[in-house]
N, C-alpha and C positions, 0 to 999 in steps of 0.2 A: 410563567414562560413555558410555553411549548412548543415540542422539538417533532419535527418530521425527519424520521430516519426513510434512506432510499438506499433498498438494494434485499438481497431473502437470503445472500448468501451466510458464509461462517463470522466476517467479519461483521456485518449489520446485526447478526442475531446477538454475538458478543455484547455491541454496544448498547442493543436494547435491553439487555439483561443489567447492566450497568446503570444503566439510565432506570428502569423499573424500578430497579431495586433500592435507589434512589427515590421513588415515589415523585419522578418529573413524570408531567404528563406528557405522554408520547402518542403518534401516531405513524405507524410503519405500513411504510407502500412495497407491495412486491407484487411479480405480473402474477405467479401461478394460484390462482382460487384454491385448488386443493389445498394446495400448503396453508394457503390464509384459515380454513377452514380446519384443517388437522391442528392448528396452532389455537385458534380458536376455544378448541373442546378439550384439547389436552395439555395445552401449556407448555408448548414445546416444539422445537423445528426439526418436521423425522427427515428433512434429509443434510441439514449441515447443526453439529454440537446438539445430537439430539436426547444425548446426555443433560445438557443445561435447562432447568426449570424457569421457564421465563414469567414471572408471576404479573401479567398485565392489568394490574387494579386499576389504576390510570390512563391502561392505552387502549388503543384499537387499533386495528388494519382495514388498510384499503386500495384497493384493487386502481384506483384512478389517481394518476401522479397530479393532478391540479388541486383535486378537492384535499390530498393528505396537506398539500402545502400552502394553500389557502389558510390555513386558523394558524399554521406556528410561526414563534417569529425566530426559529432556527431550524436551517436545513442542514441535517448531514447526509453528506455522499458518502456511500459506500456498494461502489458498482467496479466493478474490474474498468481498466482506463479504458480497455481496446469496445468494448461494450457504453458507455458510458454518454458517447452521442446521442447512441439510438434511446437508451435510457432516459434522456430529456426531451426527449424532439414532441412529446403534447406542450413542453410549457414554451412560454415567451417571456421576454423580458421583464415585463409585468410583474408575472408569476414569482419573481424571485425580488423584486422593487423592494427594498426598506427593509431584509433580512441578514440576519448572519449565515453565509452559509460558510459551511467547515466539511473541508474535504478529507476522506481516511480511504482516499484512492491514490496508492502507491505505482503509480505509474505515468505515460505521458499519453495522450488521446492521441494514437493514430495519425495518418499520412502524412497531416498538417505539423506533426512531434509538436502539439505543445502541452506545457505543464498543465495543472487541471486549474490552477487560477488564471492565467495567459487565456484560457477557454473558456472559462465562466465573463470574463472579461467582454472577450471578443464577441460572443453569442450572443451572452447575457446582460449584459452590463453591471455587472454587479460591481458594486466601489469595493476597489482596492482595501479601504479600509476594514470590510465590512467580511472581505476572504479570510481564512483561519485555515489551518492546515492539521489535524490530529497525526500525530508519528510518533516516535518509538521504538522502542525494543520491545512488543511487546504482539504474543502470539494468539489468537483467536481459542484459541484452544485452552491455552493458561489461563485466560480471564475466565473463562465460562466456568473452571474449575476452583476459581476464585481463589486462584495463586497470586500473590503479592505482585505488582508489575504497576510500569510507571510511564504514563503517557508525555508528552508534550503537546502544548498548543502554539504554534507559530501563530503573530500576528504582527501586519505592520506597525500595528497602531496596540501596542501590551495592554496597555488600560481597555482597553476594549475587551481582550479576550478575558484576563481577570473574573468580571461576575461571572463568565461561563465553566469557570473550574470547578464552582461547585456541585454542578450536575454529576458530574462525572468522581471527586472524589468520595472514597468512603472506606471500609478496612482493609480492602483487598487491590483499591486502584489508586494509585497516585496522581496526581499529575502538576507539572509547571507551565511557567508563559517563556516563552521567546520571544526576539521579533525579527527571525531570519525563515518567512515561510516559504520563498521559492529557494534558499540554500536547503531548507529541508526535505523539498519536494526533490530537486538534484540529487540528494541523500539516497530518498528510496527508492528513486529510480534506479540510483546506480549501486546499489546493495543488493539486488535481486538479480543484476549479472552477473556480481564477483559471487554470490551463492549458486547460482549455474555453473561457475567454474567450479568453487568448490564441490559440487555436489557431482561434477565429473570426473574430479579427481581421485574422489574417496572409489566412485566407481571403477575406476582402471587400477584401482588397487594402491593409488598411494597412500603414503604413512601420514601421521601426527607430523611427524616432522616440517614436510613437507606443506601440508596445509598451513602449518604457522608462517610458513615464508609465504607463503600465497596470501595469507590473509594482511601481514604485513607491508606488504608492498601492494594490495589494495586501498588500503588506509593511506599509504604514502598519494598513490595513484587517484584515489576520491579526492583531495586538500588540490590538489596539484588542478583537478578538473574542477572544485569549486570556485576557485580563483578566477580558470578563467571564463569559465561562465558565468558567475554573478561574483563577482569579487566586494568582501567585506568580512569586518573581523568577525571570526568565529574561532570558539573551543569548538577544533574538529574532534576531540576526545570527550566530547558530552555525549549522552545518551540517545540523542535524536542523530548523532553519527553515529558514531564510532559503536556505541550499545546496541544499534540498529543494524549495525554490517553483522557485529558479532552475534547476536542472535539467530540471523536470517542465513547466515554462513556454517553454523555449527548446532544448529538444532534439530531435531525430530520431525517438528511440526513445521519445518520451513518447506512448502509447495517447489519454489523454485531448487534448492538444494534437493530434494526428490526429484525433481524432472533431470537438474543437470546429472544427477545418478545412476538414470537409466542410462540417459546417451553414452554416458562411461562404459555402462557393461554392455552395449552396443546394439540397444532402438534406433531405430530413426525416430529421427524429430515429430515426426507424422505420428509413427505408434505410442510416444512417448507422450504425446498429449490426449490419444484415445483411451487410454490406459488412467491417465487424471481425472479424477472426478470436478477439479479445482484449476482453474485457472492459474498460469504461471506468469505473472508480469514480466518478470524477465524477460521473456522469448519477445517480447513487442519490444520492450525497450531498450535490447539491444540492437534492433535496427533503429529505433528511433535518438539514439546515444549515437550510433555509427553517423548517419543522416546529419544531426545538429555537429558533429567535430567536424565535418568537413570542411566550417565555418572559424572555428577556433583553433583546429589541428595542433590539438594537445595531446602527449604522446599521455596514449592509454593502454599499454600491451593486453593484460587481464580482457578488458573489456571488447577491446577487436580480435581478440583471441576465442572469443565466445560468441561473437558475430561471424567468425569465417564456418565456424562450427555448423551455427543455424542456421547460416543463408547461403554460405557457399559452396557448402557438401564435405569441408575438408574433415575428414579420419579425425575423431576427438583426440584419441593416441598422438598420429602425428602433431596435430594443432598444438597439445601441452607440451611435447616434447620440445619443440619450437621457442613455447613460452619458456621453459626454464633457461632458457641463455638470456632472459630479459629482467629476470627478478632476482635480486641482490639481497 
């Protein structure tokens, strides 16, 4: 079985150190030559985890998205959402005919706001059955450092993702099967805004305290908007939620929790993302979270609290101030 990874950022090099190390044969497509070339001769990606030793006995790189996905009969994505069209647009329907692909793009593609399987679909045709979803609590940064950490595979169809668990486990990466991948996709979408929150909070100077009620009443505020976007039983306390919010809201290495940081101690949105080396999902997907509730208008304080921030210019100070009359 061989896997085409798509994408050169922190989260694709993660996987392919994962996958390597595992002794799958891999094939990793990314646009920049230099990088394919430095990676190459030294084993290693000098501009995202250039720390992580990526031992490619099995794999190769290649510069042309058709011919990487040509020979595997799994593709993972891993491209930021709002980038992620432009990332496809050499292949065709074809191109992706009769594979697994598994997305580890935690967000929602742009204008059209849809999930990344609703878009594989539409584009691609890819069967429903055939979509997977990788998520988790788990940080690009921790894996490459081959800290214990536990993935999840959504699928509609379990027995299906099942034989692909074993690429991916081994002493430092876990992982289970689901079969809730657009509740999961919902998950990390909207985990990477209540982390914009949080990470504006801690910037304005609020406490522990404080954050626990924010994160608490995200958790209430995530169940409440799965429901009614894709309504079906779930432990919102598994790890592919709840483990996911809480990582991505109170960690180090969480991008979005650093961008909402800044705007706290008061960037703009604008410097706040020049100042990133790393894409912040959040900032997309709270306009496209805002966009899709206008549909269901399920009350989400946290989350349009973090959209009035980004798009409509209000004072982060005012905006949370506002918010604390809403969370209980």
């Amino acid at each position: 079985m061989k896997v085409a990874v798509v994408g050169g950022g922190s989260w694709a090099t993660a996987l392919v150190k994962v996958l390597s190390d595992n002794q799958v044969p891999l094939v990793w497509w990314m646009r920049d030559r230099e990088t394919m070339a430095y990676i190459q001769q030294h084993q290693r990606n000098p501009r995202y985890l250039s720390d992580a030793n990526l031992q490619l006995k099995r794999g190769s790189l290649q510069a042309d998205l058709r011919k990487a996905v040509a020979t595997a009969s799994v593709v993972i994505l891993a491209v930021p959402a709002a980038f992620l069209r432009d990332a496809l647009s050499p292949l065709s329907e074809h191109d992706l005919d009769g594979k697994n692909v598994l997305s580890a793009v935690k967000g929602m593609v742009p204008v059209e706001n849809l999930l990344i399987g609703q878009f594989l679909q539409k584009y691609f045709r890819v069967n429903e059955q055939r979509f997977m979803v990788i998520t988790g609590p788990c940080h690009a940064e921790e894996v490459a450092a081959e800290k214990l950490s536990f993935l999840t595979l959504a699928a509609s169809h379990p027995e299906l993702a099942t034989p692909l668990v074993s690429m991916f486990k081994n002493r430092y990466m876990n992982m289970q099967v689901s079969d809730d991948p657009s509740g999961s996709e919902y998950a990390s979408v909207m985990k990477n805004i209540y982390a914009i929150a949080g990470g504006i909070a801690h910037g304005l100077g609020y406490g522990d305290n404080f954050m626990a009620v924010l994160v608490s009443n995200a958790i209430i505020e995530l169940k409440s908007f799965l429901r009614a976007v894709y309504p079906k039983r779930r432990d919102i306390k598994g790890s592919a939620y709840l483990g996911d919010l809480l990582v991505t809201a109170y960690s180090q290495f969480s991008r979005n929790r650093s961008f909402g940081a800044m705007l706290g101690k008061g960037y703009s949105v604008r410097s706040a993302q020049l100042e990133m080396n790393m894409v912040a999902e959040g900032y997309y997907s709270a306009r496209a979270v805002h966009e899709l509730n206008k549909l269901h208008k399920c009350s989400i304080p946290i989350a349009s609290t973090v959209y009035s921030i980004l798009y409509e210019g209000v004072p982060a100070r005012v905006a949370m101030h506002h918010l604390q009359s809403q969370l209980h």
